[in-house]
N, C-alpha and C positions, 0 to 999 in steps of 0.2 A: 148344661154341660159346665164344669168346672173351670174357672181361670188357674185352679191354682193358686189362689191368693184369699180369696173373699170365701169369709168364715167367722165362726164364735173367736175361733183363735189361730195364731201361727206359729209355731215355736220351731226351732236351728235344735237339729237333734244331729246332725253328721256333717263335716267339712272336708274339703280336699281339694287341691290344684297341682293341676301340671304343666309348664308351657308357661302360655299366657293366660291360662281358661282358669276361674274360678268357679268351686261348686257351692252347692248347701244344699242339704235334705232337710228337709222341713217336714212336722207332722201338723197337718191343717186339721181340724176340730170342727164340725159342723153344728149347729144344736139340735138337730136331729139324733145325736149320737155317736153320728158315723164320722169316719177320719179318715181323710188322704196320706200318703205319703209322696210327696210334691219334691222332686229334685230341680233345682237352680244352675242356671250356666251362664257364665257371661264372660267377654273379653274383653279388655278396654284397648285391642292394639288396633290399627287402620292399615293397612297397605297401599301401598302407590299402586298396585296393579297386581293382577291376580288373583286367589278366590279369596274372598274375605270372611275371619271368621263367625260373621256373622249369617253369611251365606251357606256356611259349611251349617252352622247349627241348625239353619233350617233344613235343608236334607238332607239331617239325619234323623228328622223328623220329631224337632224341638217348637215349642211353639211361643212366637214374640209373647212379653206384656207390656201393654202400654201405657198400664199406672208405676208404682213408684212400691218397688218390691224392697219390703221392709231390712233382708238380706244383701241385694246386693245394689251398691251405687250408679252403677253401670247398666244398658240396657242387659233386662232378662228373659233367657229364653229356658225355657219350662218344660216341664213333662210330669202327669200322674204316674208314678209308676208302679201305685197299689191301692187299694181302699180297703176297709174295712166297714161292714155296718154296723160293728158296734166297737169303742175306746173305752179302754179301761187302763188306769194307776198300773204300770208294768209289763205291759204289752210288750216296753223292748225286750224281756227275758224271752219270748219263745223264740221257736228254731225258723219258724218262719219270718219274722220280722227281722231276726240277725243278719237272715238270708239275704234279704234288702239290704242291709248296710253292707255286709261285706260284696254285695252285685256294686254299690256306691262307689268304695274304697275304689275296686277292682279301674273300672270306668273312670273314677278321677283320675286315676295316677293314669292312664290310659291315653286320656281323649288327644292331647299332646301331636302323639307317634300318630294316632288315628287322623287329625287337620292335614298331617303332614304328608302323609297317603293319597287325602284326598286331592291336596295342593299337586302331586305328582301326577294323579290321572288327570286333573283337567285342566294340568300343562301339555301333558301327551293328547290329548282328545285335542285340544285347541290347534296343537301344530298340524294336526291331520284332519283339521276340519269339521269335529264331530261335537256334542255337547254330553255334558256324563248327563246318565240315568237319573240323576236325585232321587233313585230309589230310598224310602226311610226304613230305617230297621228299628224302628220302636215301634211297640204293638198294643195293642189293648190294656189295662192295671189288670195286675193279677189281684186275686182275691184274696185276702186275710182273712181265716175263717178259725178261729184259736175256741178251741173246745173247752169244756170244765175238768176234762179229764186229761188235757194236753199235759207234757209235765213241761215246769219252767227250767231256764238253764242252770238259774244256780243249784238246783238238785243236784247237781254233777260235782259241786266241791265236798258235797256229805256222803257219797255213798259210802255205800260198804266195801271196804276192799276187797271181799270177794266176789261181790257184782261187778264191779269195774276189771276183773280180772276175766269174768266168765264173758262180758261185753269183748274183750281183748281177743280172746280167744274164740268167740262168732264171729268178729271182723275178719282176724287170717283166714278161718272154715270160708267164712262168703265172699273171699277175692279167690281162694284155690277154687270155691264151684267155680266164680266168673269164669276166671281163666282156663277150664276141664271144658264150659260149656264152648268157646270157640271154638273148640273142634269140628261141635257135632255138625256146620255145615257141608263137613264133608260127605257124608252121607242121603245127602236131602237137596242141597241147593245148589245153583247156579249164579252166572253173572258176578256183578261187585262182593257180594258176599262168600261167595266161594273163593274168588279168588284170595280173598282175605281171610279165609281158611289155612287155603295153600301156605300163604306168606308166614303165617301163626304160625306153621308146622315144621316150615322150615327154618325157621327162627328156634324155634324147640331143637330141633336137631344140631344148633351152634350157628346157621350159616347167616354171610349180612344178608337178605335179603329185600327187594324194593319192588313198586311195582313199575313198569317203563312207563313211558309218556305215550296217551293216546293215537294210535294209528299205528304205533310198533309193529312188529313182524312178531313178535314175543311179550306175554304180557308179562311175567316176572324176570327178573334176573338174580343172580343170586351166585354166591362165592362162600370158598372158606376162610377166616380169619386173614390166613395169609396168601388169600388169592391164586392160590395151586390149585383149585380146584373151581370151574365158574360153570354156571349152569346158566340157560333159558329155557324157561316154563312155557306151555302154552296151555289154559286151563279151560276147559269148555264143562258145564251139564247139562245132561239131557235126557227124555225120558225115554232111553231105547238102547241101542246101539249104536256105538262110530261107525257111521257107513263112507266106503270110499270116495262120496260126493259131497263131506262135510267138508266146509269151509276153512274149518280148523288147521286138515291136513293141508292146505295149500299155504296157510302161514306157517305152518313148521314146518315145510320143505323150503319156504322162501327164507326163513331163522338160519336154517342149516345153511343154504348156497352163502350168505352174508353175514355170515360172522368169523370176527376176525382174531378174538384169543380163547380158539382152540376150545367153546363151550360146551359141556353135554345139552345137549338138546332133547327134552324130556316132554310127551302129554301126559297132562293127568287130565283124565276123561272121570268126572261122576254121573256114570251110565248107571239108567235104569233109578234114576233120583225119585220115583215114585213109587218105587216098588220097596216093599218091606225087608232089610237085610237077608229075616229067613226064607225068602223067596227068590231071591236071587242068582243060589246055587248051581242052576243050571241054563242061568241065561247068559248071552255072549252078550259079551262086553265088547269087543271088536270083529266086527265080518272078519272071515279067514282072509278076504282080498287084499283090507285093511295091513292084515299083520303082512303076510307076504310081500305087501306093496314096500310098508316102513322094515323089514328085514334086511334089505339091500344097503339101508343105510345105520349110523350108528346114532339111531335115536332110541330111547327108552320110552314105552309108554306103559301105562299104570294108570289105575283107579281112585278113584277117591278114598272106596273103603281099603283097597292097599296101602293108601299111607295112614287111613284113620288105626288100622293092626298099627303100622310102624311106630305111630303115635303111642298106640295102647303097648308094644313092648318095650318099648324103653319106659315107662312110667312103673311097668309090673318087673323089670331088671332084668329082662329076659334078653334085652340086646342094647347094646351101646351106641349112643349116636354118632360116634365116628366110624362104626360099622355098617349104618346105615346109611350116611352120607358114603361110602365109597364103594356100595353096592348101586346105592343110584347114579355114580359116574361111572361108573365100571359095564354096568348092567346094560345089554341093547336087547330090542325086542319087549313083548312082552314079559314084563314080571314074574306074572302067576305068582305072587305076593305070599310065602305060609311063615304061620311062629314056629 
């Protein structure tokens, strides 16, 4: 196992500090071929009391040396944070190795804010009697694996300008897929993901929207610009229908009785998340008891695939979303969603 230190060679390829913490990245050189890239950390401050940062670097899962680290004066505490099994003259040009340095920068200018976190929980844990986790969150060296066909970076100051134009214009095409592809868990999923559908959608539509805090009555909430119009979401999927002994309906009747500026209170149900859109057509989405039961009051409920249309008509200009938003305040009962 590596110290981190002992090698054919050691060379300071990156530096950075914040606070009182010093770094160095180091690329170690074995004569076997292979080479580490070895980051350095050290403090030289001591505290009268409280966590020290030398303490902190151990559970973060830093590991002491206890020879005499060519880098830094100070004691050092280490980490592999990549190997390579084979070096070569240039290695820093590819995108993986840059990758490294800029993970480096990131982390120095970082560690700082991060002691100071830690100094905060286990002031809080200390006065209530607990000790922190010293869980670490450094993980195994990733691998540097740089092919012959890899291309280097400085290729990037000679292209062609009209490859760098056509590169331009696949980056905007592949953040508008990223962003088209959000949608589609309205269609399909449930749980965290879904409701992170919802949120995307209604954010599409102009409104602020957030998710509430665990054990809510309502998992979204959500407004328009200027607050005239506030909604609570309650988002459930599943594969079947909303029957009137779903859970769901009991938190948006408890939404409803307790809310206090005047919210629409809205399900969106993704029934039937396993069945194929063109299969659908004739399945119910909510038991008649369901509707009848939510009738009485002035909730809207609606489907996944109703807001994924809503979605798809304002993209194709067939509806605007402030027409959209003031059908879903406006609107009680079921939907029945058409373009």
């Amino acid at each position: 196992m590596s110290d981190g230190h002992t090698g054919l060679s050691s060379s300071q390829v990156n530096q950075g500090e914040s606070g009182n913490f010093k770094l160095v990245l180091s690329f170690l050189k074995q004569s076997t071929g292979s080479g580490e890239c070895v980051m350095h950390v050290t403090s030289n401050v001591f505290y009268s009391f409280g966590l020290q940062p030398s303490q902190f670097l151990s559970q973060i899962g830093l590991t002491q040396y206890h020879g005499q680290c060519p880098f830094l004066q100070d004691r050092c505490f280490y980490h592999v944070v990549a190997k390579a099994q084979s070096s070569f003259p240039g290695m820093e040009h590819f995108s993986q190795v840059q990758h490294i340095h800029d993970s480096f920068k990131r982390f120095a200018a970082s560690i700082h804010s991060l002691f100071m976190l830690y100094e905060q929980e286990d002031t809080i844990l200390r006065e209530i009697g607990l000790k922190p986790s010293g869980q670490a969150f450094f993980g195994q060296p990733i691998q540097i694996e740089i092919q012959e066909t890899d291309t280097p970076l400085w290729v990037n100051d000679v292209k062609f300008p009209q490859l760098r134009e056509r590169e331009a214009q696949r980056g905007a095409l592949q953040k508008e897929i990223d962003q088209l592809n959000q949608f589609l868990p309205l269609l399909y999923s449930t749980g965290d993901s879904l409701e992170v559908a919802v949120l995307r959608a209604l954010r599409f539509f102009g409104l602020d929207a957030e998710k509430t805090e665990k054990g809510f009555t309502a998992d979204i909430r959500a407004q328009t610009p200027d607050s005239a119009k506030k909604f609570g979401l309650e988002v459930t999927g599943i594969n079947g229908q909303v029957k009137k002994d779903s859970p769901k309906l009991t938190q948006l009747m408890e939404f409803e009785r307790i809310k206090e500026h005047d919210e629409k209170t809205i399900l969106v149900a993704n029934t039937h998340n396993k069945t194929p859109i063109s299969q659908r057509k004739d399945l119910e989405d909510f038991t008649p008891q369901v509707v009848t039961f939510l009738e009485r009051h002035p909730i809207l409920i609606l489907t996944g695939w109703d807001l994924y249309r809503m979605v798809s008509d304002v993209l194709d200009g067939k509806r605007t979303t402030e027409e959209l938003v003031e059908k879903l305040y406006t609107t009680s009962g079921r939907l029945n969603y058409g373009s």
